[in-house]
N, CA, C and O atoms as a GROMACS GRO file, in nm:
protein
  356
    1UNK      N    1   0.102  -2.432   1.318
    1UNK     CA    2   0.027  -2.319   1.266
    1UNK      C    3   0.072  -2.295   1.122
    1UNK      O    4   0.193  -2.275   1.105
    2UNK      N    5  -0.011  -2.295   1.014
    2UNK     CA    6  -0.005  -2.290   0.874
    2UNK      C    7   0.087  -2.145   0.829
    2UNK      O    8   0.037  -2.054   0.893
    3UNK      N    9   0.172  -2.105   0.766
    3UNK     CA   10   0.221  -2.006   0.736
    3UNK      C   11   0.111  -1.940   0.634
    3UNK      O   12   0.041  -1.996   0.550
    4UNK      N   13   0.119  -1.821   0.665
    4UNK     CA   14   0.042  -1.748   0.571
    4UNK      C   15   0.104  -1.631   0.448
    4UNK      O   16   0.169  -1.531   0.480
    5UNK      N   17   0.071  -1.666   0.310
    5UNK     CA   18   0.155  -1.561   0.229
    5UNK      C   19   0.157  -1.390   0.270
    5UNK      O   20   0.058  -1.338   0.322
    6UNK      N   21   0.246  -1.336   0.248
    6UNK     CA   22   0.238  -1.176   0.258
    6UNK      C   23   0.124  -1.118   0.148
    6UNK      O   24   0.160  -1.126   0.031
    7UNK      N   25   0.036  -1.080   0.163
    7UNK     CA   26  -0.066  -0.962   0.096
    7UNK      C   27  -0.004  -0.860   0.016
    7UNK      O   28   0.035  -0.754   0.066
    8UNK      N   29   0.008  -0.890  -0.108
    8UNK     CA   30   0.061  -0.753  -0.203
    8UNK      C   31  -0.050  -0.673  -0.257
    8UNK      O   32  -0.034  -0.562  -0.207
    9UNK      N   33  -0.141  -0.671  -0.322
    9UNK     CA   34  -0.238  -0.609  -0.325
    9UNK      C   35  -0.399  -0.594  -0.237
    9UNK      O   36  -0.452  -0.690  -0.182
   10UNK      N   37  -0.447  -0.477  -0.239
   10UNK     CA   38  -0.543  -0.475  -0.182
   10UNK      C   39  -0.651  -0.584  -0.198
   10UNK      O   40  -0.672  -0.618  -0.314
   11UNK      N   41  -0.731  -0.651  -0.092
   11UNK     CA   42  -0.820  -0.783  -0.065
   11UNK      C   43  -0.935  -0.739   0.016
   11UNK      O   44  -0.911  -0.704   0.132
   12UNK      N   45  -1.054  -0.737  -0.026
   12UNK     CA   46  -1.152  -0.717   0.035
   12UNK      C   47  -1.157  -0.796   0.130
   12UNK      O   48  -1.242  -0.760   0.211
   13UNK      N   49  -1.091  -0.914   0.166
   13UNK     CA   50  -1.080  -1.034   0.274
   13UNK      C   51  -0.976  -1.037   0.322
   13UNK      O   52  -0.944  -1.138   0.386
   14UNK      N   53  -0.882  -0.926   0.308
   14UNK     CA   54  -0.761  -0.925   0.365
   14UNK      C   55  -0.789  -0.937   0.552
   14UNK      O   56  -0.760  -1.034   0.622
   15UNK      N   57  -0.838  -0.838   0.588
   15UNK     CA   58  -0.904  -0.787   0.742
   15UNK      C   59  -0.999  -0.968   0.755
   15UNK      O   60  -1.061  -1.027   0.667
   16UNK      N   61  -0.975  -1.005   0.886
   16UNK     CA   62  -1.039  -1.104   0.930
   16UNK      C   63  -1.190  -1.066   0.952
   16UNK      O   64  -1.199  -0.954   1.002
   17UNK      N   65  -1.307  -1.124   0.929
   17UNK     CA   66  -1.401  -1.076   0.910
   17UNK      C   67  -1.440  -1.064   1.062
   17UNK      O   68  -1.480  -0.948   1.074
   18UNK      N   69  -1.447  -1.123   1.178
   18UNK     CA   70  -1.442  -1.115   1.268
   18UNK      C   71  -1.388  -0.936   1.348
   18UNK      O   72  -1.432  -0.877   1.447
   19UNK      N   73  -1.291  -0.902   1.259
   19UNK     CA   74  -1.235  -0.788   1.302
   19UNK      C   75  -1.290  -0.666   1.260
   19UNK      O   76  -1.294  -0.562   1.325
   20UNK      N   77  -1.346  -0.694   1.114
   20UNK     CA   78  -1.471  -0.585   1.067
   20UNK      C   79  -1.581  -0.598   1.099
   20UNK      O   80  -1.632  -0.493   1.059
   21UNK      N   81  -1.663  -0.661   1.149
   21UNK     CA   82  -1.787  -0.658   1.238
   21UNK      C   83  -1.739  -0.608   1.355
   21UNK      O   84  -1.818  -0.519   1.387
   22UNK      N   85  -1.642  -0.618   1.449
   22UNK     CA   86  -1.648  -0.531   1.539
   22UNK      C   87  -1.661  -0.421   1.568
   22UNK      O   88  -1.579  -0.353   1.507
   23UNK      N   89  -1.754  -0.337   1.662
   23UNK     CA   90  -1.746  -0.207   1.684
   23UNK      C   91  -1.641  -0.151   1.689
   23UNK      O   92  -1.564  -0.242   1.657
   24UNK      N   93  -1.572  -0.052   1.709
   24UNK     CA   94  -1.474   0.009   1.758
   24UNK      C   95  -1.399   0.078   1.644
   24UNK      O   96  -1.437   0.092   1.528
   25UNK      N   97  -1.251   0.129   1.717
   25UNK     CA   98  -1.138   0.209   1.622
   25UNK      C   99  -1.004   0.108   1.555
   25UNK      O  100  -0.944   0.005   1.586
   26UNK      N  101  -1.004   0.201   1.456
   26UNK     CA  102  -0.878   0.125   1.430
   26UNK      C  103  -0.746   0.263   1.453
   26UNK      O  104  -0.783   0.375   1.489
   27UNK      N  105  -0.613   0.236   1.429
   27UNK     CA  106  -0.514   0.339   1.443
   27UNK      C  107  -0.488   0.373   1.274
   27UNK      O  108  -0.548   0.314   1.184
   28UNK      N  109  -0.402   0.464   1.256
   28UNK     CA  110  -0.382   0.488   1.111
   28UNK      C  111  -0.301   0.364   1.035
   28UNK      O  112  -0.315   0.327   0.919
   29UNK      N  113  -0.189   0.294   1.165
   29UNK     CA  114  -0.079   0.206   1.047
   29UNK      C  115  -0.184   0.059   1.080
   29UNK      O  116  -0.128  -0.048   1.061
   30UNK      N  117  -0.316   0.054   1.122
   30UNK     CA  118  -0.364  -0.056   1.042
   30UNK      C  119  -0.468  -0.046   0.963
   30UNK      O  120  -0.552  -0.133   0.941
   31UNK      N  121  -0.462   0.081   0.910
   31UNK     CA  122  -0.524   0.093   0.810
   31UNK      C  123  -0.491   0.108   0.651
   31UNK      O  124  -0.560   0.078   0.553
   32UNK      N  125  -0.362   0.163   0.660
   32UNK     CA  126  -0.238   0.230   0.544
   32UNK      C  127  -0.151   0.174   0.569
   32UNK      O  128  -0.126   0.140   0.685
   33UNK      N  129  -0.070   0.146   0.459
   33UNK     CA  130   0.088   0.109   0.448
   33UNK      C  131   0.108  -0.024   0.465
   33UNK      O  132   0.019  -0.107   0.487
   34UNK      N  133   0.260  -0.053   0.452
   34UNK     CA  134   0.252  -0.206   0.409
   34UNK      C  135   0.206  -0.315   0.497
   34UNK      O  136   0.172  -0.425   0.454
   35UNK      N  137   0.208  -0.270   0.656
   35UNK     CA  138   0.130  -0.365   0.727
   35UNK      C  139  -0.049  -0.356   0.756
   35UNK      O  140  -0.123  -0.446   0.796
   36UNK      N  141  -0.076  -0.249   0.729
   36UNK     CA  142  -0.248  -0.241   0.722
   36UNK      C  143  -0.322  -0.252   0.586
   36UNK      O  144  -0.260  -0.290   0.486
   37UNK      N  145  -0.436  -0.225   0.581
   37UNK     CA  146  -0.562  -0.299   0.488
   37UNK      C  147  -0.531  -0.256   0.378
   37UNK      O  148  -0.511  -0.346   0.298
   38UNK      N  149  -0.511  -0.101   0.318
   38UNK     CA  150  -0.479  -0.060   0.204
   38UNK      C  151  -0.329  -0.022   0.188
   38UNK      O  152  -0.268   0.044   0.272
   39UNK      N  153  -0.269  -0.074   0.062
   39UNK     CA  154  -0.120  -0.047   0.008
   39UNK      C  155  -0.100   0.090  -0.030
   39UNK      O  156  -0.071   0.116  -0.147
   40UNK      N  157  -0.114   0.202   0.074
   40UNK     CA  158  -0.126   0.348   0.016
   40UNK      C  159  -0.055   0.412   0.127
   40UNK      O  160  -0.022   0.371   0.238
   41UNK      N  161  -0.039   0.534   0.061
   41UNK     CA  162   0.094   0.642   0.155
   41UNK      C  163   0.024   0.738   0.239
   41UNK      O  164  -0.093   0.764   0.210
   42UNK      N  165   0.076   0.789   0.330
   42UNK     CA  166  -0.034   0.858   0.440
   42UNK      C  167  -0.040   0.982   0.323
   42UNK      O  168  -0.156   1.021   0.309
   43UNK      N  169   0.025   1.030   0.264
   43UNK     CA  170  -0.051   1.158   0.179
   43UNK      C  171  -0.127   1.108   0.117
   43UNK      O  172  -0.231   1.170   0.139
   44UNK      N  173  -0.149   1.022   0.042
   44UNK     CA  174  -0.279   0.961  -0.043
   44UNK      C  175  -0.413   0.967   0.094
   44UNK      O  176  -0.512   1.040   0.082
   45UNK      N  177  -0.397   0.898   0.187
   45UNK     CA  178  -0.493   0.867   0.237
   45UNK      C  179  -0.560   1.033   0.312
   45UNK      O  180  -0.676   1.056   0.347
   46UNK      N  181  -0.417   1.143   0.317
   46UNK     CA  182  -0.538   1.238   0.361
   46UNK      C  183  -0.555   1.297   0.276
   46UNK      O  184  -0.653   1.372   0.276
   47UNK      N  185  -0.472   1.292   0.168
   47UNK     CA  186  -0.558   1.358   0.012
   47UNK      C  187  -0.725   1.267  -0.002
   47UNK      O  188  -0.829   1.327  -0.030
   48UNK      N  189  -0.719   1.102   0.026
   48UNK     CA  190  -0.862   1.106   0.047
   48UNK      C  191  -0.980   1.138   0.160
   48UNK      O  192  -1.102   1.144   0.150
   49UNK      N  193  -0.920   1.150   0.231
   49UNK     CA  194  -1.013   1.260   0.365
   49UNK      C  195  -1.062   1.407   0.328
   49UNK      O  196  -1.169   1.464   0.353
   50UNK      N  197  -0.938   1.453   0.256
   50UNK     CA  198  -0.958   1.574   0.230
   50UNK      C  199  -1.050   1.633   0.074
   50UNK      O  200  -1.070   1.749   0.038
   51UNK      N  201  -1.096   1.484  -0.002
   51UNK     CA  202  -1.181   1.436  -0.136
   51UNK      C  203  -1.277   1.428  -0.096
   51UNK      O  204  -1.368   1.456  -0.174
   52UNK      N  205  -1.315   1.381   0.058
   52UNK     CA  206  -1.477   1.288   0.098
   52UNK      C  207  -1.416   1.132   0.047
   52UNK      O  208  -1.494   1.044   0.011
   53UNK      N  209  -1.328   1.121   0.049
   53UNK     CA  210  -1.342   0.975  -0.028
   53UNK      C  211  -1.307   0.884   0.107
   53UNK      O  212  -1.387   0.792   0.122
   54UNK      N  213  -1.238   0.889   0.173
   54UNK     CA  214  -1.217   0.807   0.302
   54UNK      C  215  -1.261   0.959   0.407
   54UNK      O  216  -1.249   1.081   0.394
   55UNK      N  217  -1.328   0.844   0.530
   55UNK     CA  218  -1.374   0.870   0.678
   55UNK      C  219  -1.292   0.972   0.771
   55UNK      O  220  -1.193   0.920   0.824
   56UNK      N  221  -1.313   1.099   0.799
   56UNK     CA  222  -1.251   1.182   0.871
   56UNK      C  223  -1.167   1.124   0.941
   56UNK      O  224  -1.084   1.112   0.851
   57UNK      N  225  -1.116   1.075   1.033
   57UNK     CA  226  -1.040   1.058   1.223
   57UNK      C  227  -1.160   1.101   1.280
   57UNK      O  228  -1.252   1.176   1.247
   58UNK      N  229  -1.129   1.020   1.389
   58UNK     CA  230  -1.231   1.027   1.497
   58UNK      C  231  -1.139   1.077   1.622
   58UNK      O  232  -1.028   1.023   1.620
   59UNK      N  233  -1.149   1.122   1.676
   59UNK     CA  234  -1.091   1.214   1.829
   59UNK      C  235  -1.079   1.104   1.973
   59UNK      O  236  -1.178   1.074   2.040
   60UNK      N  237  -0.991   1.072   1.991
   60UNK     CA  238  -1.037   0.927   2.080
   60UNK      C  239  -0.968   0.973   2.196
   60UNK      O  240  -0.959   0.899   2.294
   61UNK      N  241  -0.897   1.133   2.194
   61UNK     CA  242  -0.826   1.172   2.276
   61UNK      C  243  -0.741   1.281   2.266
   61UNK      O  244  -0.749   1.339   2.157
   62UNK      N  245  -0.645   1.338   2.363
   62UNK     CA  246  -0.597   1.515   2.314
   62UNK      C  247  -0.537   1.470   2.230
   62UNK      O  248  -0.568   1.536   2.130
   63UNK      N  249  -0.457   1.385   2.200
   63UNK     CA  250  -0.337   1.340   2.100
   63UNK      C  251  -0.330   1.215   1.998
   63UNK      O  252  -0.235   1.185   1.925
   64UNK      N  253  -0.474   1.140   2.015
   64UNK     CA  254  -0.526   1.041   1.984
   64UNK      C  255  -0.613   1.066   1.866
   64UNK      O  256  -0.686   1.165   1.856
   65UNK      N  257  -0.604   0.968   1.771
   65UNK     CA  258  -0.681   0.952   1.613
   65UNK      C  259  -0.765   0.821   1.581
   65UNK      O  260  -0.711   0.710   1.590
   66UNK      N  261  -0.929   0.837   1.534
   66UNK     CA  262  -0.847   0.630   1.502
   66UNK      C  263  -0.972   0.681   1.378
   66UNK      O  264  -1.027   0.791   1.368
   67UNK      N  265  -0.987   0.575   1.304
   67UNK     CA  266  -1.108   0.533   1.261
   67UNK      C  267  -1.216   0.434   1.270
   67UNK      O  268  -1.186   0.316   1.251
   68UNK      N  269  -1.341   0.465   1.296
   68UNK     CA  270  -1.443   0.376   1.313
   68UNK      C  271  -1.440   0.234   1.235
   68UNK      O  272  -1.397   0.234   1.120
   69UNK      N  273  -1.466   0.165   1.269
   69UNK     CA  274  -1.448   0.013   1.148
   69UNK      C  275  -1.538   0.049   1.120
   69UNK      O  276  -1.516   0.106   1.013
   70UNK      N  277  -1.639   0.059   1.142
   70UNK     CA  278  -1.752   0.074   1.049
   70UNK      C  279  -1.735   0.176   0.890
   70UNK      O  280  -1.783   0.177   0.777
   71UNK      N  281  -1.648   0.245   0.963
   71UNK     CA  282  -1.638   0.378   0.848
   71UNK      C  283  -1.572   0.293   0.715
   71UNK      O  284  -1.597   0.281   0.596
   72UNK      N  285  -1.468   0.242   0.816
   72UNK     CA  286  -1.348   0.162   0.717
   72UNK      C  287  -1.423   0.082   0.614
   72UNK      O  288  -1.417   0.111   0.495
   73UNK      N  289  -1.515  -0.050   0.672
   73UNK     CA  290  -1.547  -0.136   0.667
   73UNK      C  291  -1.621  -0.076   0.492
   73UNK      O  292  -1.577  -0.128   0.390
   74UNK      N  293  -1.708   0.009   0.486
   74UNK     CA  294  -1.825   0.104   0.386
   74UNK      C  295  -1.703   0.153   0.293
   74UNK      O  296  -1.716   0.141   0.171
   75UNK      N  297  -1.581   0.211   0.348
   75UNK     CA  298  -1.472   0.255   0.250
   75UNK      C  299  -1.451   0.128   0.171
   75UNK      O  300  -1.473   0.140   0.051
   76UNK      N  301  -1.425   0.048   0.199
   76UNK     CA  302  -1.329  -0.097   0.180
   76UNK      C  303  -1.433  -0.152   0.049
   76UNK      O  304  -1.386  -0.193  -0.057
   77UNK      N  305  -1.578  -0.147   0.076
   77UNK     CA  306  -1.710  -0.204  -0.020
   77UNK      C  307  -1.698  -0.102  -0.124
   77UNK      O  308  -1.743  -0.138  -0.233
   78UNK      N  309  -1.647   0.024  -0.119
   78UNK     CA  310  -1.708   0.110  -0.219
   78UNK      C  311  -1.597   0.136  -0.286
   78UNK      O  312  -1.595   0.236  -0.358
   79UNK      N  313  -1.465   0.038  -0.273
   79UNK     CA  314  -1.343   0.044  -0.376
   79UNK      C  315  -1.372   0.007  -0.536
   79UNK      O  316  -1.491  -0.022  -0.541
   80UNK      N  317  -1.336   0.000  -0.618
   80UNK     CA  318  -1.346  -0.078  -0.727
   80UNK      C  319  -1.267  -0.190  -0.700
   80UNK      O  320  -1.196  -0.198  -0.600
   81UNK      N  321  -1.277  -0.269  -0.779
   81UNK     CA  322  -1.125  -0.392  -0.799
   81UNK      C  323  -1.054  -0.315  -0.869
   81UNK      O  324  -1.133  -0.347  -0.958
   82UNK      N  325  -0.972  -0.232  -0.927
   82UNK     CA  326  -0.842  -0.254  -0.929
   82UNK      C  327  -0.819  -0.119  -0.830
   82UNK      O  328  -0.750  -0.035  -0.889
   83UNK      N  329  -0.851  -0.086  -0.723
   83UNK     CA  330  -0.819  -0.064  -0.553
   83UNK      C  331  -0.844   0.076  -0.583
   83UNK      O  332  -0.781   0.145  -0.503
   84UNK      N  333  -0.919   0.154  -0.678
   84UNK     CA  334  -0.938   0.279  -0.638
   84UNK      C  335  -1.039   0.340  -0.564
   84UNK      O  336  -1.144   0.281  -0.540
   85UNK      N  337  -1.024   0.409  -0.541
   85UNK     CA  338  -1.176   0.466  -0.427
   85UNK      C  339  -1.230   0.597  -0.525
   85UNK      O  340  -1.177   0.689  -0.588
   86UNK      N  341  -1.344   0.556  -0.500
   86UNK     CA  342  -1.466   0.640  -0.596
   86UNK      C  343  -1.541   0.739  -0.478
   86UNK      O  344  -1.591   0.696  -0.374
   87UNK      N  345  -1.537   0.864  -0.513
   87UNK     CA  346  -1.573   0.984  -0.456
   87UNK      C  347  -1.710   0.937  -0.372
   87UNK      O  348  -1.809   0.904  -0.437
   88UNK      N  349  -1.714   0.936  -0.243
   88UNK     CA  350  -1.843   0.926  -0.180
   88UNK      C  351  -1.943   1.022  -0.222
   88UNK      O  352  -1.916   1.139  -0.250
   89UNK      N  353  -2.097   0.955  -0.228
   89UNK     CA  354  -2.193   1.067  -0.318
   89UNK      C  355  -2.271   1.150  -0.207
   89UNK      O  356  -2.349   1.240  -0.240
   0.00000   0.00000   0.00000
């Protein structure tokens, strides 16, 4: 099995494409931080929830969070290249 380099910056092809067409949730640490899709700190990411700029949480349970891939997937397209996220209109 081919070794694969570590991901330092954000990659629109980072996420296997297979894994963004799927329906479903994702959890917060594969979405943020150094092992998920974007290189960002959980206060950034609910400073962007709390912008409109990234996808509420979805309720998946009393104690449970996730986000829709789909949501993700529309966040991820509407980055710029150099990885900022532009205010949803």
């Amino acid at each position: 099995m081919p070794h694969k380099p570590p991901r330092t910056l954000w990659d629109a092809t980072s996420p296997p494409a297979s894994d963004l067409a799927d329906d479903g949730y994702w959890r917060l640490k594969a979405i943020i931080g150094p092992t998920g899709i974007l290189p960002i700190s959980r206060s950034t990411w609910y400073n962007w929830i709390e912008q409109g700029r990234a996808p509420p949480p979805v309720a998946l349970g009393p104690r449970i969070a996730g986000w829709r891939k789909s949501d993700i997937r529309r966040l991820l397209q509407s980055l710029d290249p150099n990885g900022y996220c532009r205010k949803a209109s």
